[in-house]
N, C-alpha and C positions, 0 to 999 in steps of 0.2 A: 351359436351356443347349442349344444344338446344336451337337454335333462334327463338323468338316469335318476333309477331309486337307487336306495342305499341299500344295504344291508347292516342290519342292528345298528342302526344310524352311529356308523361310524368309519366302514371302509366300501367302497364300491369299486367294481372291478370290469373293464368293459374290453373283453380279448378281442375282439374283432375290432377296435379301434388302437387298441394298445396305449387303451389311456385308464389312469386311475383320478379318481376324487375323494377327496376325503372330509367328511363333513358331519356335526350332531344331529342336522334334520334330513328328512324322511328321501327328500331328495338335492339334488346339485345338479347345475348347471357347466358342464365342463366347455370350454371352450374346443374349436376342434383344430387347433393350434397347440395345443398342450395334453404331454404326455401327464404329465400330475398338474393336479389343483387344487385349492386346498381351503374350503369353504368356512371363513371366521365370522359368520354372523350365524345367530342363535336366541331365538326368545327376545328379538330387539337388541341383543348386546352384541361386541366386536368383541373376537375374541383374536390372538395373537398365535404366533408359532414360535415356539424355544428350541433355539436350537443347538447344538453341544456347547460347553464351554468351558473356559480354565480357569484361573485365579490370575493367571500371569503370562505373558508371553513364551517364556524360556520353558511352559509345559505345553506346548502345542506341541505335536507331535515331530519328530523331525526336525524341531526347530534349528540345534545344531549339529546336523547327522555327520557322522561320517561318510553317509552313501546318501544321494536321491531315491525318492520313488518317486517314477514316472507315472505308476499305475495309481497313485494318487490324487495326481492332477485335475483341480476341481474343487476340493475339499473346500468346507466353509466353515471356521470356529467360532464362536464368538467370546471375546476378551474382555472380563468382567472391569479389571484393574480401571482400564482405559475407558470401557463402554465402546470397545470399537469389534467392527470384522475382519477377521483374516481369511486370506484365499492361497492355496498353494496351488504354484505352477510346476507343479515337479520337478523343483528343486530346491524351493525356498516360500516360506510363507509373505505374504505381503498385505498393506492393508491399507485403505484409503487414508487422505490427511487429515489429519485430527483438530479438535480447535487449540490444539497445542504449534500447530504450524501459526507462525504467523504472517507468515509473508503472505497468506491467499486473502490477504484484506487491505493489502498495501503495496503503493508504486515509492519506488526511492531512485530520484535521479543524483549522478555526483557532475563534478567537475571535471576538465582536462587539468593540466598540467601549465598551460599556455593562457589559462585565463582569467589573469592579475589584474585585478580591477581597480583604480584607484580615485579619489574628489580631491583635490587642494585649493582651498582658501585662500586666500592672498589679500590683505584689507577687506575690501569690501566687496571682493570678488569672488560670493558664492552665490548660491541660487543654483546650480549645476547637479542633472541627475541624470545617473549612469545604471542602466538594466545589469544582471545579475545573468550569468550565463551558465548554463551544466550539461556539460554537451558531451560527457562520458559514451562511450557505447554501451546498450543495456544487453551484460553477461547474464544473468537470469540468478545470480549469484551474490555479488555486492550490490548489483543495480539492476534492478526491476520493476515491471510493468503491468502487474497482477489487475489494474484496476482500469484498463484502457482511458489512461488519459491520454490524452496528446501534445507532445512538444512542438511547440511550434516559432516562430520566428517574432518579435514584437518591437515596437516604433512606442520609444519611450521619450515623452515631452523632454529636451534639454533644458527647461528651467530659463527663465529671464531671458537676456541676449545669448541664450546659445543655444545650438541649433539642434532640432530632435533628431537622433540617431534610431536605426534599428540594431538589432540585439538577438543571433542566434539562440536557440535551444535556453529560452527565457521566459516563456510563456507557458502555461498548463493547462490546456480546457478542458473542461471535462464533460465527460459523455454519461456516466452514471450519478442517479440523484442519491442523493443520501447526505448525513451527517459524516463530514471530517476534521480529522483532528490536521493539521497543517506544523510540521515541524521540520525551522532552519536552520542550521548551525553555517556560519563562517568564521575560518580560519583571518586572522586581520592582523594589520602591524598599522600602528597610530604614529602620528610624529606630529608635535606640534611647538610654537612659542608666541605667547602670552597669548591664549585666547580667552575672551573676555566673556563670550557666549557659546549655547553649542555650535557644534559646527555637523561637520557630515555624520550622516547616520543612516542606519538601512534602516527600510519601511519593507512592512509586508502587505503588499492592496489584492484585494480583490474587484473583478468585477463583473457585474451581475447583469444579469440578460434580461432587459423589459421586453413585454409582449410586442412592441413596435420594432425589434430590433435590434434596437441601440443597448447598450451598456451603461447601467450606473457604477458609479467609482467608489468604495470602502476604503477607508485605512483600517490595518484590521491590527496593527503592530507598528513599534517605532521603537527600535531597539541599537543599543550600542556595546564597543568592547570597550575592556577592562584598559582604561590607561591610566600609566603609570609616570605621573609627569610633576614636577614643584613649581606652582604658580603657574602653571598652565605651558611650562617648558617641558619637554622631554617628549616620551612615549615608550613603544614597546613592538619590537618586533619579533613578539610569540606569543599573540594574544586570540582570544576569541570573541564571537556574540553569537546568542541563538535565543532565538524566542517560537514559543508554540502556541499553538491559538485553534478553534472549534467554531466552526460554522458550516450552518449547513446549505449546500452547494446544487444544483439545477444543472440539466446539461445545458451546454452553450455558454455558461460563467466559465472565468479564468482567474489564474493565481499567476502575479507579478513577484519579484522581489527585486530591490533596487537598493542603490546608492542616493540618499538622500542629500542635499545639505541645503540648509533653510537660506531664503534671499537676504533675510534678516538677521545677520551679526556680525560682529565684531572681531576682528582677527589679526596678527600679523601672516600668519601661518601656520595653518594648521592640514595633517592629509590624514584620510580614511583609505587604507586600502586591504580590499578585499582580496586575500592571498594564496596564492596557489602555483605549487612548485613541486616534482619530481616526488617527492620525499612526502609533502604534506598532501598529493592527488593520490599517495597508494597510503598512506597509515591514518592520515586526519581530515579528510576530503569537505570539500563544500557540497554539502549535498542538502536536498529538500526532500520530505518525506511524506505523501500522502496516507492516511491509515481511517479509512473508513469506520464508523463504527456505530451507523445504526442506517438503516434506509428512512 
């Protein structure tokens, strides 16, 4: 750092460096990496720099030109409307994301097309749980990844006598701590006759990383779709369920979501499936939605 004085404590001028400082006390310290500097402490207080501004985007200069200036390129406005900055590259103004973007605070995975999930009951034959999959590719667009969690592969207990499978792009770990908001929607078609108690249902678990290692298990939700049945006959195949839920999450915990159905009830027949087809993976997708919202 080199200390120059000022002059009438306000502009300082140092030709043989080709550096300027600008400051209300007597002297400044200018770095000698920098051609200006611009000193905002004074009498204990911080003082700031203002610098041009508009009312609006559409009076930035050039905003909609007919022509570029090149020889502008540089340029720094600031945009009261929004509270943001703009910078022109010489040819167009630009300006960082604002807290109007939402997507820099959330990960959204969806479904393929191919992965029809389904539970059926038969007497006394449930107890059976099936992991939840969303193995879309992340386009940066409908499905993204703003929050570095990680999809990974998970071994979901099968419930009673049947056997624990694993379950692609079903798992979410996360790597950043903070408070999230967790939101599921599945697309489902119900079909059932005379069921006496519930039957399958999706759960949303968490699970949480003790200091030894291991993981403890949450249910954090137990949600179902809309069916549309008399006396427990019928169903519907254009239905939904979604539940959302806030917890706040450590790296090394993970987010489950599955096909439930309890070992305990009563049924002739009844099925939960979780749906997805050509039509409902590009307009109504099964997707889960990470969205952070406080550290």
């Amino acid at each position: 750092m080199k200390k120059i004085n000022t002059s009438l404590m306000l502009l300082i001028v140092n030709l043989a460096f080709s550096q300027v400082g600008i400051s209300k006390n007597p002297t400044v310290e200018i770095h000698n990496k920098a051609i200006l500097q611009i000193d905002g402490k004074y009498e204990g207080k911080n003082l700031g720099m203002m610098l041009p501004e508009v009312s609006q985007p559409e009076n930035l200069p050039f905003y909609n030109p007919p022509v570029s200036d090149n020889e502008m390129t540089g340029m720094i406005m600031f945009e009261k409307t929004h509270a943001t900055f703009y910078s022109y590259d010489g040819a167009k103004w630009n300006n960082e994301p604002t807290a109007a973007d939402f997507k820099m605070n959330q990960s959204r995975f969806l479904s393929t097309a191919n992965e029809e999930t389904s539970v059926v009951c038969v007497l006394l034959g449930c107890g059976r749980h099936v992991g939840l999959s969303f193995s879309a590719p992340l386009d940066g667009q409908l499905s993204y990844n703003n929050l570095n969690i990680t999809r990974e592969t998970v071994v979901v207990p099968g419930g009673g006598a049947y056997v624990d499978r694993s379950y692609d792009n079903a798992k979410f770990v996360i790597n950043e701590p903070g408070v999230y908001d967790i939101y599921l929607n599945v697309p489902s078609k119900t079909g059932g006759a005379v069921s006496l108690t519930s039957g399958p249902q999706y759960q949303l678990r968490a699970y949480l990383k003790q200091s030894n290692g291991t993981h403890s298990e949450v249910k954090l939700s137990t949600f179902f779709p809309d069916y549309y049945g008399i006396l427990g006959i019928g169903g519907d195949n254009n239905t939904a369920a979604f539940t959302t839920t806030r917890i706040r999450l450590n790296p090394g915990d993970y987010i489950v979501s599955r096909i439930h159905s309890p070992l305990a009830t009563v049924s002739v027949a009844i099925t939960l499936t979780a749906a997805t087809n050509a039509n409902i993976a590009q307009y109504y997708p099964r997707e889960i939605m990470f969205t952070k919202v406080s550290d």
